[in-house]
C-alpha positions in Angstrom: -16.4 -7.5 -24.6 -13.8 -5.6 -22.3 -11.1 -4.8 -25.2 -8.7 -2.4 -23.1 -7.1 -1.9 -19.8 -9.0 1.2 -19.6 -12.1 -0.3 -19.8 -11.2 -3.2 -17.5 -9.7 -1.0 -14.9 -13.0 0.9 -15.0 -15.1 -2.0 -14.3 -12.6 -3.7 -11.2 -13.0 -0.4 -9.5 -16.4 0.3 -10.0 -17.4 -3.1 -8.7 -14.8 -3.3 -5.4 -16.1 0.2 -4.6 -19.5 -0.9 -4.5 -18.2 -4.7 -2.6 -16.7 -2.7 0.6 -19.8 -0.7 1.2 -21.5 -3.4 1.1 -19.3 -5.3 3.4 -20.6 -2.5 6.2 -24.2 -3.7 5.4 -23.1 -7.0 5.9 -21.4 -6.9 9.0 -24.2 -4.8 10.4 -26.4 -7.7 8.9 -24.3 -10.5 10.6 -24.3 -8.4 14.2 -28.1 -8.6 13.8 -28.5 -12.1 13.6 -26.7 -12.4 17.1 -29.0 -10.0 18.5 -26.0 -8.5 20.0 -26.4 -4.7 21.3 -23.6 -3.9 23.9 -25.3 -0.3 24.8 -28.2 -2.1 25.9 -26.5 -5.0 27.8 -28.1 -7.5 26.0 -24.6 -9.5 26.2 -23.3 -9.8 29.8 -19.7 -10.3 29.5 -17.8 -8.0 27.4 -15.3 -11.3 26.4 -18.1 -12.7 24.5 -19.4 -9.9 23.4 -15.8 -9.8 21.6 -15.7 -13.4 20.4 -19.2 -13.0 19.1 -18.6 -9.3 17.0 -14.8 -11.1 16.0 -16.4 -14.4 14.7 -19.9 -13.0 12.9 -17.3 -10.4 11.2 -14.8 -12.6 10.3 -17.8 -15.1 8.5 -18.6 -11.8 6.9 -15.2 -11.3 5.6 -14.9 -15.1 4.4 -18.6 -14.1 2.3 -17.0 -11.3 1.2 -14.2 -12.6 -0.5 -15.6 -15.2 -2.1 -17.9 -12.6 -3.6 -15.5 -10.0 -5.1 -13.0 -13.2 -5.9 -16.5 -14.1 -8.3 -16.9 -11.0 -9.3 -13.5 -11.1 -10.8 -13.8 -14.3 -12.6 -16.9 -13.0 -14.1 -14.7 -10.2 -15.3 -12.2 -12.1 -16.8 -14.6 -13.8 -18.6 -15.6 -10.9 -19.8 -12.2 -9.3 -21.3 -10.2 -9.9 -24.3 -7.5 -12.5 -24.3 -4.3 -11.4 -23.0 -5.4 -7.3 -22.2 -4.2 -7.8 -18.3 -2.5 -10.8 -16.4 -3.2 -12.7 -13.4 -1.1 -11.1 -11.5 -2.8 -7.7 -12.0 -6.3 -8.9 -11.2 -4.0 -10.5 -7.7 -3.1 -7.0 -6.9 -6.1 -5.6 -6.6 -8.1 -8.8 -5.1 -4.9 -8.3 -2.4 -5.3 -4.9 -1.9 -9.3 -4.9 -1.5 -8.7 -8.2 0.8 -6.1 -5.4 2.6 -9.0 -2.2 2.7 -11.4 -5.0 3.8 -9.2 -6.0 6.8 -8.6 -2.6 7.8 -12.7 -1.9 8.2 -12.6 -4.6 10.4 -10.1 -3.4 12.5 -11.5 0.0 12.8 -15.0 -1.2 13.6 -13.8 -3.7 16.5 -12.1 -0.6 18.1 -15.4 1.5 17.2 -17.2 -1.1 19.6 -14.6 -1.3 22.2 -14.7 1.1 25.3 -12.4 4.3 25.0 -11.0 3.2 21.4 -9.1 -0.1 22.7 -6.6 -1.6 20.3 -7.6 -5.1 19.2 -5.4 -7.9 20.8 -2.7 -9.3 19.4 -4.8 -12.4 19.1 -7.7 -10.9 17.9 -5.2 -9.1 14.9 -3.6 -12.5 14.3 -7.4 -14.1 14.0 -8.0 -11.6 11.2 -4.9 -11.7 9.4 -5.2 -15.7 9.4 -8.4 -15.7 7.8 -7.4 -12.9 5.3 -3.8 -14.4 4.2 -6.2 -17.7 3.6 -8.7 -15.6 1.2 -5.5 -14.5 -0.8 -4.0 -17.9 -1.3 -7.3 -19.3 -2.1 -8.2 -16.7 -4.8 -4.6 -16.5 -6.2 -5.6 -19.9 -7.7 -9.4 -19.3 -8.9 -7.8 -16.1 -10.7 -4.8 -17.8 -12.6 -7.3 -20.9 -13.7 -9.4 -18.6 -14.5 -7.3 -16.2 -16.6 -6.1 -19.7 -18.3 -9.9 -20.7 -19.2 -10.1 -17.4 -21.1 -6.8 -17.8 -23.0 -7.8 -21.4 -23.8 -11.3 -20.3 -24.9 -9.5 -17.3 -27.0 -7.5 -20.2 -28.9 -10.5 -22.0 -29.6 -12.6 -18.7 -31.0 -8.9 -18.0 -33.0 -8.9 -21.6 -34.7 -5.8 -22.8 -33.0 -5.8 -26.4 -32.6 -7.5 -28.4 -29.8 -4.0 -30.2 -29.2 -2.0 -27.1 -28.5 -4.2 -26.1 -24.6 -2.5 -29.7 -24.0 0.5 -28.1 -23.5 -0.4 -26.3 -20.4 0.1 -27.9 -17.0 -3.4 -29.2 -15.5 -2.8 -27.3 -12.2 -0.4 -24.5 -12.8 -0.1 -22.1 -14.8 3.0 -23.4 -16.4 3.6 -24.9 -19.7 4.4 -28.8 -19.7 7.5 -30.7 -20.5 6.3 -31.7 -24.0 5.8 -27.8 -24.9 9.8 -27.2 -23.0 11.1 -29.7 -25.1 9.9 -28.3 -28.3 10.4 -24.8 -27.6 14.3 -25.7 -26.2 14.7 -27.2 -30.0 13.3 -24.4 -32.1 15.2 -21.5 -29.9 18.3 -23.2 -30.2 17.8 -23.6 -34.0 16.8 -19.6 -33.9 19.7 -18.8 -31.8 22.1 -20.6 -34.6 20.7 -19.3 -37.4 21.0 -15.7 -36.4 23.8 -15.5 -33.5 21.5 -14.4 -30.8 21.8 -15.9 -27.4 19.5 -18.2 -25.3 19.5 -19.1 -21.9 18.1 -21.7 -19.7 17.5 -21.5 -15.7 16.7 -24.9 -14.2 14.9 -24.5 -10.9 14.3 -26.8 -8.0 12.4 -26.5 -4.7 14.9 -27.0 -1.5 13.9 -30.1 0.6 10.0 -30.0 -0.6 9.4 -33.3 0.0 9.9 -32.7 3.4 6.4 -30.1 2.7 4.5 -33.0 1.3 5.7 -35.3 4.3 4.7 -32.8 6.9 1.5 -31.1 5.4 0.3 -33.2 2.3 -0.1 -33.4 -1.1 -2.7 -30.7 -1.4 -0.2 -28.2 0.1 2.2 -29.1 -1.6 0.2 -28.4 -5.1 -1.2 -24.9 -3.1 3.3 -23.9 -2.8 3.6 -25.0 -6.1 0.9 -23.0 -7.2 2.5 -19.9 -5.4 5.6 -20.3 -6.5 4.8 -20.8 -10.5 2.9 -17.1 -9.8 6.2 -16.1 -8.5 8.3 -17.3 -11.5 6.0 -16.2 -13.9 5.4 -12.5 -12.9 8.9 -11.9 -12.5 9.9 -13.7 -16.1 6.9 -12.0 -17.5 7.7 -11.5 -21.1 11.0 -12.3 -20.9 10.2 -15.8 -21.8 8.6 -18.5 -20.9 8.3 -20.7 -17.5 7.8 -25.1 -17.6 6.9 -28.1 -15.4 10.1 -29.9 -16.4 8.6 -32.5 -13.7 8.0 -32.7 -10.1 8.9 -29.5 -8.3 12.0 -29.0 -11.4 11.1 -25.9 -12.8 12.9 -24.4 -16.6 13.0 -20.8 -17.6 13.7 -20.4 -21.3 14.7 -16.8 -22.3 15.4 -15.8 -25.7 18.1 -13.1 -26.5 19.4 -13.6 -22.4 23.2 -13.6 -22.6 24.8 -15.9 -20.0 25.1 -12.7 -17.2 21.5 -11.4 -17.8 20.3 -14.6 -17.3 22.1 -15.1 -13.6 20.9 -11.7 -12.8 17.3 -12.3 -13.3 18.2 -16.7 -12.0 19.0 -14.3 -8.8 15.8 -12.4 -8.6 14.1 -15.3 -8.8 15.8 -16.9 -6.0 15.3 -13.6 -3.6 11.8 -13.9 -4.7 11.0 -17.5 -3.4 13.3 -17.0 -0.4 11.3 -13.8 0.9 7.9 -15.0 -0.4 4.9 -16.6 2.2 3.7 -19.3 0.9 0.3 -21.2 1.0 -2.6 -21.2 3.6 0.2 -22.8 6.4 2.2 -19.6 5.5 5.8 -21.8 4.8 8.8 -20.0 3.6 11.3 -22.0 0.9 14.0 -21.6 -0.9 15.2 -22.7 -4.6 18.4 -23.7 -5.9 18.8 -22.3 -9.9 21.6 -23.4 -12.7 22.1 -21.5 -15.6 23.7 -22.2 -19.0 23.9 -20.1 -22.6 23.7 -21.2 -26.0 26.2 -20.2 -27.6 28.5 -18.7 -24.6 28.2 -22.3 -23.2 27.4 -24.7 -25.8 26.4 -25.1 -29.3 23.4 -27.6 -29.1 20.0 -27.7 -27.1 21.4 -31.0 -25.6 24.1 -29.2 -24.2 22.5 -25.9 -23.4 20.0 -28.8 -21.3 22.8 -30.5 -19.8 24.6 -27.7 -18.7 22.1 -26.2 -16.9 21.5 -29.3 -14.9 25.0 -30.0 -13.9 24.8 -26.0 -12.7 22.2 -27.0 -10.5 23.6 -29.7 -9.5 26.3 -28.1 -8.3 24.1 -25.1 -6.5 22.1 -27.8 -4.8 25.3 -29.4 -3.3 26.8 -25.7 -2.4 24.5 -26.1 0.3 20.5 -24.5 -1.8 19.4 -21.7 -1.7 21.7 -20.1 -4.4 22.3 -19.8 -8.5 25.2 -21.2 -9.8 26.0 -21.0 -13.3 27.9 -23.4 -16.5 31.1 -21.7 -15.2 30.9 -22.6 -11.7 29.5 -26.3 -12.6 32.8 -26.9 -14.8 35.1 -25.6 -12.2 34.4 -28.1 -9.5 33.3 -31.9 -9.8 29.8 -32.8 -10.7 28.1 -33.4 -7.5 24.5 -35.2 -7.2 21.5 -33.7 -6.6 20.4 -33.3 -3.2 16.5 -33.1 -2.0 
């Protein structure tokens, strides 16, 4: 069992470095099967003698990924509960994805005449196909991750009913577990005078991405964007499915201004995120509210924050409004 980040890190590099030297043998291998060999004119026209290198590598690549996205998993698997996140097993899948790319490109212009650049399309072709190994891992790597803390609770004797509380597709914490929490940290938070803060979070106009694209990617954006929330909120607190594409940030010992500083990270980080295979771009609308700078109860802490957002959502999205600007100016409803 992998016990530190040491001995994990060890193991990730050891096994990418020997996945992109093999990702040579395999695009050699894939060339092969075409029979293609440009110095002895076996293929006529250089044109397809391009489409056929670009499309054998670019199966290569798709092989590749889902080997070292495997590999990974298996790794996880492997490790104690809770010695890295996610997000840092994301990094380095997204970085090797990166390193794989750029052997691509260099061996298309190694079998171009005189060192030609690739085309624009031929770039766009690659960078399609890797952006859709990323988003397709990003998942596989945050269920998996989940599995292992799920299987950790099991081996540690917590209850069956708690993994429950955990969203069936995201890695976010369900409404039940939101509602509980809200209700002990506000009893916390009156007992010993420390502050907590909610941000409630809503997707601008996604219905409009389930319309257009469907369901499924609308689950892969929601998917994105709860990998978003939660790397940035880290250990800060913790991140909720309040229902639909409503998202609530609980963070203990957040005064009413840290909270809107980090309710504005969030929001610069969805705005100037890529999102999903289709490569969408959204925004989010965020309210925040303080217990007790804003209220004295978890009702109110709740129903503060949601007139916040109201009020962001009718300011025209795409912004964080707080409990201050909400009672300043008439409750407005919420917009899609």
């Amino acid at each position: 069992m992998l016990a530190t980040e040491s001995e994990l890190t060890g193991l990730v590099e050891a096994r990418l470095y020997t996945r992109i030297d093999e990702l040579g043998d395999e695009i050699e291998r894939k060339e092969a099967e075409i029979g293609l060999d440009l110095s002895r004119g076996r293929v006529s026209s250089s044109y397809i003698a391009r489409g056929l290198l670009l499309a054998a590598w670019l199966d290569a690549l798709k092989n590749h990924g889902a080997l070292v996205l495997n590999d990974l998993c298996n790794i996880i698997g492997e490790s104690e509960e809770g010695v890295v996140s996610a997000a840092w097993f994301e990094e380095r899948f997204d970085d090797h994805v990166d390193a794989a790319v750029k052997r691509l490109l260099d061996r298309l212009i190694e079998r171009r005449p005189f060192g030609v650049s690739p085309s624009v399309s031929e770039r766009r072709r690659i960078m399609n196909v890797a952006v859709g190994i990323k988003s397709g891992a990003r998942k596989a790597l945050d269920m998996a991750v989940l599995r292992r803390q799920a299987e950790g609770r099991r081996r540690a004797g917590v209850a069956i009913k708690e993994e429950s509380e955990w969203d069936d597709r995201l890695p976010l914490r369900r409404r039940r577990a939101f509602d509980r929490d809200l209700i002990e940290l506000a009893k916390t938070a009156d007992a010993t005078g420390e502050p907590v803060s909610l941000i409630m979070i809503d997707l601008d106009l996604f219905k409009s991405v389930n319309d257009r694209y469907g369901h499924q990617v609308g689950d892969e954006v929601l998917l994105d964007v709860s990998r978003i929330l939660c790397n940035r909120v880290a250990r800060k607190g913790r991140v909720y499915r309040y229902g639909g594409e409503e998202i609530g940030v609980l963070l203990p010992n957040y005064s009413s201004d840290e909270a809107k500083g980090l309710a504005e990270r969030l929001r610069k980080d969805v705005e100037h995120a890529v999102m999903s295979r289709e490569s969408l771009r959204l925004t989010a609308s965020l309210g925040v509210a303080c217990l007790p700078d804003d209220v004295a109860s978890s009702e109110g802490l709740l129903a503060n924050a949601d007139k916040a957002l109201y009020r962001a959502k009718s300011s025209g999205r795409n912004c964080v409004r707080s409990h201050e600007d909400a009672a300043a100016a008439p409750e407005a409803k919420n917009g899609s």
